[in-house]
N, C-alpha and C positions, 0 to 999 in steps of 0.2 A: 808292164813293170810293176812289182809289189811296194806299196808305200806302206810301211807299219807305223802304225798309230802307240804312242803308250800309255797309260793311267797309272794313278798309285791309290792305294787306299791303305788311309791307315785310320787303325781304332783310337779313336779320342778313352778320353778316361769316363765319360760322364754315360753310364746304364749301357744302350748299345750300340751310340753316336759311329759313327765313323764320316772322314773327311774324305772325298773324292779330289783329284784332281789331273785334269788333263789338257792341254795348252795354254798351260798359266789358266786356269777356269775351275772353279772350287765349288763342290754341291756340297751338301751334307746332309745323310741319308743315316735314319733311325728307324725302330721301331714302335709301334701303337703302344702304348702303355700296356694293353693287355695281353702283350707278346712280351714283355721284361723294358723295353725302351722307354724314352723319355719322349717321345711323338715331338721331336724337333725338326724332323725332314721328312721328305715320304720312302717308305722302304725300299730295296731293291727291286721288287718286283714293281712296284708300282714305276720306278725309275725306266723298270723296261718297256713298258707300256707306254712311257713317254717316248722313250729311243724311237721307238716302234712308229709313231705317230709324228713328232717330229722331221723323223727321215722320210716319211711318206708325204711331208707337207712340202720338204725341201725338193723330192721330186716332182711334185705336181709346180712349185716355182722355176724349178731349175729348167722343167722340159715342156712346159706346156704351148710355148711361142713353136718353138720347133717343132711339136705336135700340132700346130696347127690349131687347136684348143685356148678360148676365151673362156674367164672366167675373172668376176667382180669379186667374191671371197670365198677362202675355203677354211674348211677344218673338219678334224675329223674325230671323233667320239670312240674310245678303246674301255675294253672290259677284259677281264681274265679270271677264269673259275682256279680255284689253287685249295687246297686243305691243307690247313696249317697243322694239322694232327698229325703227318707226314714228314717234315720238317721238326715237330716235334718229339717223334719217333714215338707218338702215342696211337697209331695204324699203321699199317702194310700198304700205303698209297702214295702215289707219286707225290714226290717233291714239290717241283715245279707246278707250272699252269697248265692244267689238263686241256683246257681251249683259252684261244684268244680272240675274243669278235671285234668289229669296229665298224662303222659306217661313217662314210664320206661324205659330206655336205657340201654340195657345192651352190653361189649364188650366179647360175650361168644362162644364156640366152641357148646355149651349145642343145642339137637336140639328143634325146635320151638314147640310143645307138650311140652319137660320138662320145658320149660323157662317158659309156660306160667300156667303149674300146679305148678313151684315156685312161680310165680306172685300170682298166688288166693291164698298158704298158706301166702303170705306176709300180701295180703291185709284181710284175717280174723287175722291173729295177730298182728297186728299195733296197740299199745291202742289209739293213736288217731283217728286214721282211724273208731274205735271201739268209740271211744266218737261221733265224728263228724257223724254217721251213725246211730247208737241208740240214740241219745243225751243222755243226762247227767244232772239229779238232782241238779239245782240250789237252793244252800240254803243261804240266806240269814241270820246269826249267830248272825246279833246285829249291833247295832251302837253305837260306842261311841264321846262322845265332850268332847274336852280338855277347 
């Protein structure tokens, strides 16, 4: 059964602030100064690199008992290569993030075989790990003027 999730974002007035919000839950997400923003939040992308990491941390809590897998702490370290010259329509190159690296830290007694057949069930059940890797059906639903 499909459970749909929804967010709103809308543009504050201040350079290139904007207000996230999704289950009663408010981020605010800006630009570096030397992009036109006011550097009040961390940008979109950087926001996805969080999702990315976040959802990967919630799978290693949510599944690791049922895997059978001990571990004292985790976290995991994310990067993404991107050219803002693209975006700024100043080159012919992708938009988005060309790659996205990360590595897993775990503080675990688990030997290195179990730790890293944990790892591959994390990263096949991540749903963003799963968007960001098959991409994902952008639809476009309408526009409305007030």
């Amino acid at each position: 059964m499909l459970t749909t999730f929804k967010a709103i974002a809308t543009k504050l007035p201040q350079g290139l602030q904007v207000e996230t919000e999704s289950s009663g839950f408010k981020i605010l997400m800006d630009e570096p100064k030397q992009l036109g923003g006011t550097d009040q939040g961390m940008n979109p992308v950087e926001a996805l690199l969080c999702a990315l990491g976040a959802c990967q941390s919630i799978v290693v809590a949510a599944f690791a008992k049922r895997f059978g897998f001990s571990y004292e702490k985790f976290h995991v370290e994310l990067e993404g290569d991107l050219d803002p010259d693209g975006f700024m329509g100043l080159a012919d190159v992708r938009n988005g993030f060309q790659e996205i690296r990360y590595v897993m830290h775990f503080t675990t007694t688990e030997s290195q075989e179990k730790t890293e057949e944990f790892v591959a069930f994390v990263e096949n059940t991540c749903p963003v790990g799963d968007c960001l890797t098959n991409g994902v059906k952008l639809v476009q639903a309408g526009v409305v003027r007030h």
